[in-house]
Backbone as ProteinMPNN parsed JSONL, in Angstrom:
{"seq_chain_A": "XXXXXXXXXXXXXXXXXXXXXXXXXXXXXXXXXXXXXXXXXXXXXXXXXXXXXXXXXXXXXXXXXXXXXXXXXXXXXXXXXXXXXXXXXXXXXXXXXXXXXXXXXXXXXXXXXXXXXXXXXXXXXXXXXXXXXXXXXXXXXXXXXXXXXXXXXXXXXXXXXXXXXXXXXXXXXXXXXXXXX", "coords_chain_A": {"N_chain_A": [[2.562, 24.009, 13.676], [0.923, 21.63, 14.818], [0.168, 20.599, 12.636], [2.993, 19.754, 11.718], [3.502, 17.831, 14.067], [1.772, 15.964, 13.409], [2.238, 15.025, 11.363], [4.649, 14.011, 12.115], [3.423, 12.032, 14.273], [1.855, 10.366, 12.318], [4.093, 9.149, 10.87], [5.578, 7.644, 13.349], [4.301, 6.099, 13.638], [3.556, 4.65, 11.611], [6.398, 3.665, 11.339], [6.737, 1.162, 13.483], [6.515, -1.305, 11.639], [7.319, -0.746, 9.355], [10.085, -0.844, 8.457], [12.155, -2.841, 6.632], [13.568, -6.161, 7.399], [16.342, -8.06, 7.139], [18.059, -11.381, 6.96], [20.292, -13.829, 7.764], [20.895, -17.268, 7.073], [23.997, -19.653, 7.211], [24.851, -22.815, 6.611], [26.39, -24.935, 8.555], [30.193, -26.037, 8.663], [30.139, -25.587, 5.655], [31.925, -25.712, 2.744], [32.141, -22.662, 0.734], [33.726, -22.603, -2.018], [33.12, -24.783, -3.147], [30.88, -23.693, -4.718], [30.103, -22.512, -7.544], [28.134, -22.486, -10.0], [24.658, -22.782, -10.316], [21.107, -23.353, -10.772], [17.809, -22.773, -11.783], [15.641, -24.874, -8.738], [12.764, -26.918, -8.583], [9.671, -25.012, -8.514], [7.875, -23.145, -6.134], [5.215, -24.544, -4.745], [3.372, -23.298, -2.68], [1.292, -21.018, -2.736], [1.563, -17.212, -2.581], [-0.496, -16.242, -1.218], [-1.734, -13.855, -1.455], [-4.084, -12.691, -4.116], [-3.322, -11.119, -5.859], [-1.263, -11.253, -6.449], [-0.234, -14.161, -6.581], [-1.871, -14.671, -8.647], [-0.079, -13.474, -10.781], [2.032, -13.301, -12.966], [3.921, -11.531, -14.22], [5.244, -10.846, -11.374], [6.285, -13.199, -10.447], [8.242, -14.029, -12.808], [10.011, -11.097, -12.417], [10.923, -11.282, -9.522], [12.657, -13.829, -9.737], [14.362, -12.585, -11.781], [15.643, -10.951, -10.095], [16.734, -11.916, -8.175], [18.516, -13.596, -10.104], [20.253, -11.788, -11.303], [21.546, -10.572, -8.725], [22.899, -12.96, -7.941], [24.483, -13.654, -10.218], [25.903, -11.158, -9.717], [27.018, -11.498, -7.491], [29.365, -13.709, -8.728], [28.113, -16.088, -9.427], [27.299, -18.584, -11.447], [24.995, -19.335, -14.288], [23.244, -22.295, -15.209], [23.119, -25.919, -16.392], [20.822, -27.762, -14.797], [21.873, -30.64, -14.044], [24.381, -30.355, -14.149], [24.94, -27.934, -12.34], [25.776, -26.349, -8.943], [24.599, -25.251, -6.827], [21.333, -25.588, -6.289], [18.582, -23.282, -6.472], [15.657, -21.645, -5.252], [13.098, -20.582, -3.93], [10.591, -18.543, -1.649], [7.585, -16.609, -1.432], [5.349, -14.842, 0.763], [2.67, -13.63, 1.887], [0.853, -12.024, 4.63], [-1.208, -10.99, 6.933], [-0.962, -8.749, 9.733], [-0.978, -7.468, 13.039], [0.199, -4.784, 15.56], [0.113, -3.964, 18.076], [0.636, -1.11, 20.279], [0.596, -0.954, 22.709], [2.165, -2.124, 24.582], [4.432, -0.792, 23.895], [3.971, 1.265, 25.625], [4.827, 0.28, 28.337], [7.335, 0.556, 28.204], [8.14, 3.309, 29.139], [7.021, 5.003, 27.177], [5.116, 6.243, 24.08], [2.327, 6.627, 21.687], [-0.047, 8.763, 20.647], [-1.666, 10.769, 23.522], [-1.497, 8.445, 24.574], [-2.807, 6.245, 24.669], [-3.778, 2.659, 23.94], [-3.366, 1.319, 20.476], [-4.164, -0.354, 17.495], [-2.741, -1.265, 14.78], [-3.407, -2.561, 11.976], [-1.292, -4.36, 9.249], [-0.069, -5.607, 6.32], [2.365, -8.173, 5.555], [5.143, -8.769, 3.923], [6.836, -11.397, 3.21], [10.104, -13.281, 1.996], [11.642, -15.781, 1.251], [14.718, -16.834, 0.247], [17.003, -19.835, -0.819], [19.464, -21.748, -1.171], [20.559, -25.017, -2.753], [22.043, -27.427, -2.024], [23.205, -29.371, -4.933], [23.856, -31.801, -4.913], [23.906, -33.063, -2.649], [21.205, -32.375, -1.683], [21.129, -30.324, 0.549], [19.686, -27.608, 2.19], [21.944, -24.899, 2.092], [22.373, -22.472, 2.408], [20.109, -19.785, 3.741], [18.141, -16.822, 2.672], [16.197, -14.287, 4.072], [13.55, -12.035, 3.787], [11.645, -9.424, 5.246], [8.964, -7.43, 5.056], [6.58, -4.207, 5.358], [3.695, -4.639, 3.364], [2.037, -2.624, 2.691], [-0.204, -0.879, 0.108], [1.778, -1.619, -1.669], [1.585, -3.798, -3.067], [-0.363, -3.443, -5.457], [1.325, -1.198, -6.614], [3.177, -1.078, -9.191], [5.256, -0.374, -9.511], [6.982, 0.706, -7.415], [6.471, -2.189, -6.007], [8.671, -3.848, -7.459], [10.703, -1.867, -6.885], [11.072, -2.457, -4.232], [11.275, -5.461, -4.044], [13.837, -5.118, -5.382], [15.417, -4.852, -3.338], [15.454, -6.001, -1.373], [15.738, -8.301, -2.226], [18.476, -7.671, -2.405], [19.695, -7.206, -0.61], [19.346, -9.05, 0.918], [21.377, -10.787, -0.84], [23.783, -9.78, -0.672], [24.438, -10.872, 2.055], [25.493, -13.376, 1.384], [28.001, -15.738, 0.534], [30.294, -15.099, -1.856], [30.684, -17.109, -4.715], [32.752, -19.751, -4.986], [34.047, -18.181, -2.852], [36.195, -18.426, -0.353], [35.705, -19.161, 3.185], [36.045, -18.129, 6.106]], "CA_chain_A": [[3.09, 23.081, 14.662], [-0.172, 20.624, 14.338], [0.74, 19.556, 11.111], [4.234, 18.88, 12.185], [3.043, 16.784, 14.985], [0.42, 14.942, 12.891], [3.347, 14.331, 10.24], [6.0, 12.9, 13.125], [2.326, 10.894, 15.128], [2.177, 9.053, 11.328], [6.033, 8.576, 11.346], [5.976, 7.144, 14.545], [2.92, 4.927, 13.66], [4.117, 3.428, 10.744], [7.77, 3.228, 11.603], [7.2, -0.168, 13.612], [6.22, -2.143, 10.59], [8.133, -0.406, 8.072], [10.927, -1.372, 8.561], [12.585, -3.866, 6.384], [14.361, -7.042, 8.131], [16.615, -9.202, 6.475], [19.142, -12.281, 7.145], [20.494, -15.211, 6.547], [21.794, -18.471, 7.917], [24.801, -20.511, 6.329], [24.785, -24.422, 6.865], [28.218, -25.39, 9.541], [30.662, -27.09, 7.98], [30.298, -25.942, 4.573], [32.76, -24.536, 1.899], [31.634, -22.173, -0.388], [34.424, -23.125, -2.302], [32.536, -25.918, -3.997], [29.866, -23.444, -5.251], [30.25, -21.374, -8.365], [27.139, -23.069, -10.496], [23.432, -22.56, -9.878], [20.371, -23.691, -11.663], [16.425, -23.167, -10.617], [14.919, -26.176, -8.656], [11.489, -26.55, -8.807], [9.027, -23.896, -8.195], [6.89, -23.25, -5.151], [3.526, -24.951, -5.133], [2.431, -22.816, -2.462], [0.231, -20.052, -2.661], [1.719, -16.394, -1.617], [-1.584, -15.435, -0.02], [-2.109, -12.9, -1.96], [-4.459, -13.156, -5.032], [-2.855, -10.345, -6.624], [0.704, -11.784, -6.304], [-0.144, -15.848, -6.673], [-2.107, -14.509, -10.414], [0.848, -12.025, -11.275], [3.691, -14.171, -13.856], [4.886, -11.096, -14.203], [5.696, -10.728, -10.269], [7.211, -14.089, -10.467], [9.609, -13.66, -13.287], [10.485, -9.995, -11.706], [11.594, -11.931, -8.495], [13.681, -15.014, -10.382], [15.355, -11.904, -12.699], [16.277, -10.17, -9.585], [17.95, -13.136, -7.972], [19.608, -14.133, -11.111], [21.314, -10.606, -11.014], [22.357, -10.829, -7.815], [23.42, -14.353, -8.073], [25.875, -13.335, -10.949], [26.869, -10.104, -9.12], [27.733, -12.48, -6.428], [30.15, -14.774, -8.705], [27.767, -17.291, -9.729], [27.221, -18.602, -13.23], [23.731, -20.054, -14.589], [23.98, -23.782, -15.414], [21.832, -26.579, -16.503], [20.819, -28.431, -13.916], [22.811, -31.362, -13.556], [26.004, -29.752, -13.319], [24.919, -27.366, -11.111], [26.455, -26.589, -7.303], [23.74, -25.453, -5.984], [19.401, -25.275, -7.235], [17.886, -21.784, -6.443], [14.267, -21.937, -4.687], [12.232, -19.195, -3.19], [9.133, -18.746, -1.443], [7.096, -15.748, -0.836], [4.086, -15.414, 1.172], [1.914, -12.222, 2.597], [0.147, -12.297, 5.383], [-1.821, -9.965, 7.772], [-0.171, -8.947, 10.954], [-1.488, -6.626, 14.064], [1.053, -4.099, 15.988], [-0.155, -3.359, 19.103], [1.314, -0.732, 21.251], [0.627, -0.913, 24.602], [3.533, -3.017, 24.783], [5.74, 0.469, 24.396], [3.756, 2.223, 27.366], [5.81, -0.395, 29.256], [8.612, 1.147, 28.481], [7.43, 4.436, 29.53], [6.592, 6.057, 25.937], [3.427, 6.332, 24.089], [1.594, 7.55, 20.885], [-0.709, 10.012, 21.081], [-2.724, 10.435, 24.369], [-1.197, 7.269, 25.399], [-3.797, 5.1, 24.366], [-3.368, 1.939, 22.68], [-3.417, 1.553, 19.257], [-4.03, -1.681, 17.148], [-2.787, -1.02, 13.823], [-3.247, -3.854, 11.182], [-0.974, -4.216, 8.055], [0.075, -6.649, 5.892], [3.562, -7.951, 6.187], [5.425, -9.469, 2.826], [8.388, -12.277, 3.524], [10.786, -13.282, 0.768], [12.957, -16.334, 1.491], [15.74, -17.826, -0.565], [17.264, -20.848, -0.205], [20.529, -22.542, -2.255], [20.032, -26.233, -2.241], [23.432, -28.704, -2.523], [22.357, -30.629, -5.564], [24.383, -33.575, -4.798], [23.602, -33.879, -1.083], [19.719, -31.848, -1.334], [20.458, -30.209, 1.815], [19.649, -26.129, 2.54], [23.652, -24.35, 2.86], [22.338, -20.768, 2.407], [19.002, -19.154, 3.799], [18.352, -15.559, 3.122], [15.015, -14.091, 4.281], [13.341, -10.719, 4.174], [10.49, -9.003, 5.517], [8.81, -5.293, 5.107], [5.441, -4.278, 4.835], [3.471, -4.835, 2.066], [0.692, -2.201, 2.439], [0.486, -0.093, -0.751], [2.996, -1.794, -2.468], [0.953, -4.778, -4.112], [-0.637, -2.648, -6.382], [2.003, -0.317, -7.474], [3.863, -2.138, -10.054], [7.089, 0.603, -9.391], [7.715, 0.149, -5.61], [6.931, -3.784, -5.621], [9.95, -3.948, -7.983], [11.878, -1.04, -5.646], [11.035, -3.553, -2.977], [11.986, -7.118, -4.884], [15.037, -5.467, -5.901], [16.186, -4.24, -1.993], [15.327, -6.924, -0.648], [17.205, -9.57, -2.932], [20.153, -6.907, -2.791], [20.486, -6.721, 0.85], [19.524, -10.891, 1.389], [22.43, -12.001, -1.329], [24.979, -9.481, 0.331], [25.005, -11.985, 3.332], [25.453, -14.6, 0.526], [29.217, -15.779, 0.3], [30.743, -15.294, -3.138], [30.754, -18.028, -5.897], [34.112, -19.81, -5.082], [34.494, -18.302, -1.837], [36.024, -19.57, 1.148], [34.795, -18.833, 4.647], [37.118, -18.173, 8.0]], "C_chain_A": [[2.213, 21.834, 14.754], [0.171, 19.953, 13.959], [1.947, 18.947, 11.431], [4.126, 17.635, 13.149], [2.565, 15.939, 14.652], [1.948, 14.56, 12.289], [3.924, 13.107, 11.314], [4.786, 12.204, 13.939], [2.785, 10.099, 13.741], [3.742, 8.532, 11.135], [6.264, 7.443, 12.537], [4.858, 5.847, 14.143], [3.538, 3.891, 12.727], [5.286, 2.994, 10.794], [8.21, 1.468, 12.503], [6.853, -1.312, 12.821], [6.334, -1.667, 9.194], [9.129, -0.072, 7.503], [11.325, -2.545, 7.632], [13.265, -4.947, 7.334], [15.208, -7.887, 7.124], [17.737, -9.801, 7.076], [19.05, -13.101, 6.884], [20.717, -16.6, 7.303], [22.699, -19.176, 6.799], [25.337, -21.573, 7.323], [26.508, -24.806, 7.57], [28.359, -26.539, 8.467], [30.692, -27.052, 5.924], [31.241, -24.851, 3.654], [32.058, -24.062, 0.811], [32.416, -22.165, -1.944], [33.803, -24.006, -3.746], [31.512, -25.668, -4.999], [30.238, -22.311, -6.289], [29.108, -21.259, -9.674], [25.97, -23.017, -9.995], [22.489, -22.937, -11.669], [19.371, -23.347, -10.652], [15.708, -24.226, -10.111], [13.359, -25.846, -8.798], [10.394, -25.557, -8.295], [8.061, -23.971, -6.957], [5.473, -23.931, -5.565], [2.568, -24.071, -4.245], [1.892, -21.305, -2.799], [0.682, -18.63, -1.931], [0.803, -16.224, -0.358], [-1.822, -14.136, 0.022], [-2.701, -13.141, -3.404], [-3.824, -11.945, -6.28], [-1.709, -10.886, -7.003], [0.712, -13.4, -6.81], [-0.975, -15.232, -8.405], [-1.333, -13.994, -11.154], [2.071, -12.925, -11.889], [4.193, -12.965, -13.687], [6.005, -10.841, -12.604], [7.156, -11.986, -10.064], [8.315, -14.727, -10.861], [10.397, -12.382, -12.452], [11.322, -10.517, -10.289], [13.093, -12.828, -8.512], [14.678, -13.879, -10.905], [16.037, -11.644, -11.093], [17.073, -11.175, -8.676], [19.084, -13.375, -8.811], [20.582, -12.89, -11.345], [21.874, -10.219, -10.084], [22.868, -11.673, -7.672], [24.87, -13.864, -8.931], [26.337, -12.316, -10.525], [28.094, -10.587, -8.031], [28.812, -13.821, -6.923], [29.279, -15.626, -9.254], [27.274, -17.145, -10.75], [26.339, -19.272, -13.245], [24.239, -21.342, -15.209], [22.467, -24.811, -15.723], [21.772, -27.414, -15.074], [21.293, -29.943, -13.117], [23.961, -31.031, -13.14], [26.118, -28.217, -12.567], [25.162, -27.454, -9.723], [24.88, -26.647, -6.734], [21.785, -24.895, -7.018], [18.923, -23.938, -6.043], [16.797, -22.282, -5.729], [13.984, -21.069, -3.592], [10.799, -19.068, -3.022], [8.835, -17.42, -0.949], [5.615, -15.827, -0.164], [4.192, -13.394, 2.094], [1.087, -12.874, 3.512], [-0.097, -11.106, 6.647], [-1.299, -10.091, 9.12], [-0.706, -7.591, 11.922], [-0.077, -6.0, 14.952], [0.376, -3.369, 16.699], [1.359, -2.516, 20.503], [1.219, -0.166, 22.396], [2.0, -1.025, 24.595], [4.761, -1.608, 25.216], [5.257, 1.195, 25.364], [4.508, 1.864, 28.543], [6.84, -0.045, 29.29], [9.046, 2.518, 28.5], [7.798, 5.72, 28.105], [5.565, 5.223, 25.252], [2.894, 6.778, 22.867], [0.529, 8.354, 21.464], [-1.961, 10.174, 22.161], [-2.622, 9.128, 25.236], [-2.412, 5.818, 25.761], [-3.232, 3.963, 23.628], [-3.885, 1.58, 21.808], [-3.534, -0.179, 18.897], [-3.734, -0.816, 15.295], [-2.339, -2.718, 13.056], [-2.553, -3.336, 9.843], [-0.888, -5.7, 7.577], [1.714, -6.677, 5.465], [4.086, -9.455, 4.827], [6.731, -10.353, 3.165], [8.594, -13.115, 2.161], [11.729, -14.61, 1.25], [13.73, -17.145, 0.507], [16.662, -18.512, -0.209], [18.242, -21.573, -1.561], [20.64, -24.245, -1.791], [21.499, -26.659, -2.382], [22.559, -29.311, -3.589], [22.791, -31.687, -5.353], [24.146, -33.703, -3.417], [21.977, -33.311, -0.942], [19.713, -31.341, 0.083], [20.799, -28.327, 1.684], [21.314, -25.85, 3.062], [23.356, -23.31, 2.853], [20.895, -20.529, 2.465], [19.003, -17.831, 3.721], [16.758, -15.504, 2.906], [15.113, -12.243, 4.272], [12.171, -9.896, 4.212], [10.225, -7.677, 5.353], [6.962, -5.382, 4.564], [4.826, -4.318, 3.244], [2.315, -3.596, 1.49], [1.164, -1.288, 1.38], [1.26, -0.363, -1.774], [2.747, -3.035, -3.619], [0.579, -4.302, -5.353], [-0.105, -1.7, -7.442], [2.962, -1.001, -7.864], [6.049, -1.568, -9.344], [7.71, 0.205, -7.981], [7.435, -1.028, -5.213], [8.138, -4.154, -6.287], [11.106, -3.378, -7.543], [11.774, -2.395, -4.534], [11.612, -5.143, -3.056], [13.072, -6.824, -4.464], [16.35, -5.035, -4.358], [16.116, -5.149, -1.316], [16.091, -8.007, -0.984], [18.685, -9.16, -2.692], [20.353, -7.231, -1.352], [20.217, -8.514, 1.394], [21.059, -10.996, 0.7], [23.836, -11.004, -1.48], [25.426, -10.41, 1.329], [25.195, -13.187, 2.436], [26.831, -14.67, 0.156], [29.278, -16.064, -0.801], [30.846, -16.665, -3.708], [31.694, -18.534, -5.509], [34.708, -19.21, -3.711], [34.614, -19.007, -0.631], [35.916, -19.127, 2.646], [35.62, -19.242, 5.701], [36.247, -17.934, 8.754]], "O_chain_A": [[2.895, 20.81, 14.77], [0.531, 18.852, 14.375], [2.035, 17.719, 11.444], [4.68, 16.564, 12.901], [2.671, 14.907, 15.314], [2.68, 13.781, 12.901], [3.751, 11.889, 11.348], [5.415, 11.398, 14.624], [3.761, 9.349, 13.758], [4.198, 7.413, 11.372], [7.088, 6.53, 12.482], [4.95, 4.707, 14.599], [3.899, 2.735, 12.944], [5.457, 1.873, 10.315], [9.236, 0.796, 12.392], [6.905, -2.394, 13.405], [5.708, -2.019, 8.194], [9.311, 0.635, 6.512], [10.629, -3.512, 7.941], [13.602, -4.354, 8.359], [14.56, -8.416, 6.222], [18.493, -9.067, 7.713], [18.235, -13.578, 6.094], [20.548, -16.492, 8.518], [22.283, -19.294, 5.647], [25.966, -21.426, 8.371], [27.551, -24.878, 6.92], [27.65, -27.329, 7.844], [31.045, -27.933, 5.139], [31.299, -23.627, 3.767], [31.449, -24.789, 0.026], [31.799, -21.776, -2.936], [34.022, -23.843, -4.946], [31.113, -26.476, -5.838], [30.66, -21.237, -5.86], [29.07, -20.222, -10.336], [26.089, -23.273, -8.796], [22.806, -22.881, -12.857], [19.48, -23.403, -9.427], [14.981, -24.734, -10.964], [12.871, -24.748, -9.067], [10.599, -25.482, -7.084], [7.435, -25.026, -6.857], [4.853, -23.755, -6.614], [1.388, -23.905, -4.553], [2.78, -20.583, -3.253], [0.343, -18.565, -0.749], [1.04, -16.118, 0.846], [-2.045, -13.401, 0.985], [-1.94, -13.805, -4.107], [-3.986, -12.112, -7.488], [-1.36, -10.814, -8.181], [1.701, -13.803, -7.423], [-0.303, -15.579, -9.376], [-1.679, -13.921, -12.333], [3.03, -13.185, -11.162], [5.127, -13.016, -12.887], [7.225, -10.693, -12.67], [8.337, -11.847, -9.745], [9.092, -15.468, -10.258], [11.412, -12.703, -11.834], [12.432, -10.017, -10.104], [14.113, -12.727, -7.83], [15.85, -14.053, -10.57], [17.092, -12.257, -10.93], [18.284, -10.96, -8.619], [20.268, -13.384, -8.474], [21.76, -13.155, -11.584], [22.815, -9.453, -10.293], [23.834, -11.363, -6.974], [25.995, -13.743, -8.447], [27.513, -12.234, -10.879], [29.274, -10.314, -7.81], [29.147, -14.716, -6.146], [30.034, -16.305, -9.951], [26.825, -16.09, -11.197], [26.358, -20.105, -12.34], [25.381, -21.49, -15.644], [21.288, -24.599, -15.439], [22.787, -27.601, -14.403], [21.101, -30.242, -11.938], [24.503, -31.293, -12.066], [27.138, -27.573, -12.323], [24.841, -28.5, -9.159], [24.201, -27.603, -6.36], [21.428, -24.168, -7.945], [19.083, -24.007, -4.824], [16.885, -23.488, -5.496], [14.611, -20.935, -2.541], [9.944, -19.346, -3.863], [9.605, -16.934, -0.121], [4.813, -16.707, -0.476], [5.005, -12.573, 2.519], [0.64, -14.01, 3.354], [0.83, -10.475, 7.155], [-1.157, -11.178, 9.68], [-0.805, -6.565, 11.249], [0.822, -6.837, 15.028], [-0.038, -2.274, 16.319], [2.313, -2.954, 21.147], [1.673, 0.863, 22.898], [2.827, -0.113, 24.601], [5.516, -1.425, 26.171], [6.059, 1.831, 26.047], [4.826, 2.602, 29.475], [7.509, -0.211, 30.31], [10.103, 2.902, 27.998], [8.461, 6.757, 28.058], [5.183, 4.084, 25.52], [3.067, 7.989, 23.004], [0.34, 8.523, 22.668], [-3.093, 9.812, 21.838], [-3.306, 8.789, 26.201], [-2.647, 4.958, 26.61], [-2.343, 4.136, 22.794], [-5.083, 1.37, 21.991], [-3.168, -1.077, 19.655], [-4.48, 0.033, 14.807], [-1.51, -3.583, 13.34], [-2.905, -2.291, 9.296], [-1.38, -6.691, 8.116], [2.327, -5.664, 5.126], [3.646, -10.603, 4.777], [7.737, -9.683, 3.401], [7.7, -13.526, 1.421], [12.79, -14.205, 1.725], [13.216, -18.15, 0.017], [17.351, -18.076, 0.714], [17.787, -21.846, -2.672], [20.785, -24.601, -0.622], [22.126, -25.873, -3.092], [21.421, -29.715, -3.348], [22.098, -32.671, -5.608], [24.262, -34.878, -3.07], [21.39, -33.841, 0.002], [18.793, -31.615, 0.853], [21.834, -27.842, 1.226], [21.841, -26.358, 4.052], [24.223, -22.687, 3.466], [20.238, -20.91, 1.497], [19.745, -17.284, 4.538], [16.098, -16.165, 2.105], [16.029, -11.466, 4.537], [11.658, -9.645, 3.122], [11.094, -6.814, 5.476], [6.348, -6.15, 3.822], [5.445, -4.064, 2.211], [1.839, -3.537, 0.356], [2.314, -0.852, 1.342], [1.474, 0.427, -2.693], [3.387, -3.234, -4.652], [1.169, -4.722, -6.348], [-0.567, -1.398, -8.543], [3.677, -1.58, -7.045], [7.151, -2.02, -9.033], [8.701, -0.46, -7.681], [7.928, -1.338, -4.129], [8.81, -4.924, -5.6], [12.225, -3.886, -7.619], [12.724, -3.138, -4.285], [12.249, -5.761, -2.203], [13.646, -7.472, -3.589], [17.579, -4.967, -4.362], [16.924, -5.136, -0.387], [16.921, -8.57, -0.27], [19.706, -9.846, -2.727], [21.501, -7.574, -1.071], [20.961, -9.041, 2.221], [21.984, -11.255, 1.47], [24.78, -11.315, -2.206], [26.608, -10.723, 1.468], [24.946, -14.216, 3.065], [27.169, -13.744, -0.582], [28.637, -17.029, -1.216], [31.19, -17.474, -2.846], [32.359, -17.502, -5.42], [35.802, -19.655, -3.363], [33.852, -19.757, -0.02], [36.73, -18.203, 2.654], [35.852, -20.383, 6.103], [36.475, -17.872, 9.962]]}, "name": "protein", "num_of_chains": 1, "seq": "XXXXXXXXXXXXXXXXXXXXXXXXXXXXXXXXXXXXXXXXXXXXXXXXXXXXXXXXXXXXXXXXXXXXXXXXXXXXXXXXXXXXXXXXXXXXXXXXXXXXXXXXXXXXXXXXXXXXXXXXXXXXXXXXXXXXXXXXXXXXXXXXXXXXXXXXXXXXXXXXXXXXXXXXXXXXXXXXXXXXX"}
């Protein structure tokens, strides 16, 4: 019974920051209609904030592939960049984040002993962004967050993680050619 307890305390511990999040926003006023073409615009200059991840080409192709396969799952066809609808562009970035829970004693529950806890992780965000090339203005944001601890390192579950995270952003991503009620 211990052990069970210990198991479901770490369950409960890591469960508020391990969690994925993802969504999107799409730009009023626009038809998707107009978009069935994509090309990549230019590449981030900044810096994940991670030295593992900002030295890693392979991370950074692994990211672009897994777009570009959801992109064409989603209808859309690769293109040179002039006669492209819309330019591609994605930024990732890590960064250290604290999860204090007092906060839930307020709402009268508690980890263990009812003390509070500071647990630090590190917390990975993914956002992609379809540009208009003829007007340069953002019509599709999709973002997505989930911890990162653990997962830098292991080549297998940062690629499980890429590829769930692109999948479940460019679901909220209206089809190639579609039009929007």
């Amino acid at each position: 019974m211990h052990r069970f307890m210990s198991v479901l305390m770490l369950s409960a511990l890591t469960a508020g920051c391990a969690a994925m999040t993802v969504s999107s926003h799409i730009e009023r006023n626009i038809s998707f209609t107009d978009y069935a073409t994509y090309d990549w615009g230019p590449r981030d200059a900044l810096p994940v904030g991670d030295p593992r991840l900002d030295n890693n080409a392979f991370y950074r192709d692994y990211v672009e592939g897994a777009i570009e396969r959801m992109l064409a799952a989603r209808g859309y066809e690769r293109t040179s960049g002039v006669d492209a609808d819309v330019l591609v562009h994605y930024h990732a970035s890590v960064n250290d984040r604290i999860d204090v829970n007092a906060a839930d004693m307020s709402h009268g529950y508690c980890y263990q002993n009812c003390e509070a806890r500071v647990i630090e992780y590190q917390e990975g965000t993914l956002v992609i962004d379809l540009v208009d090339r003829r007007t340069n203005k953002v019509v599709w944001r999709g973002w997505a967050r989930d911890t990162m601890d653990g997962v830098i390192d292991d080549q297998e579950r940062l690629e499980r993680q890429v590829d769930d995270g692109v999948g479940r952003m460019m679901r909220l991503l209206p089809r190639g050619g579609a039009v929007l009620r």
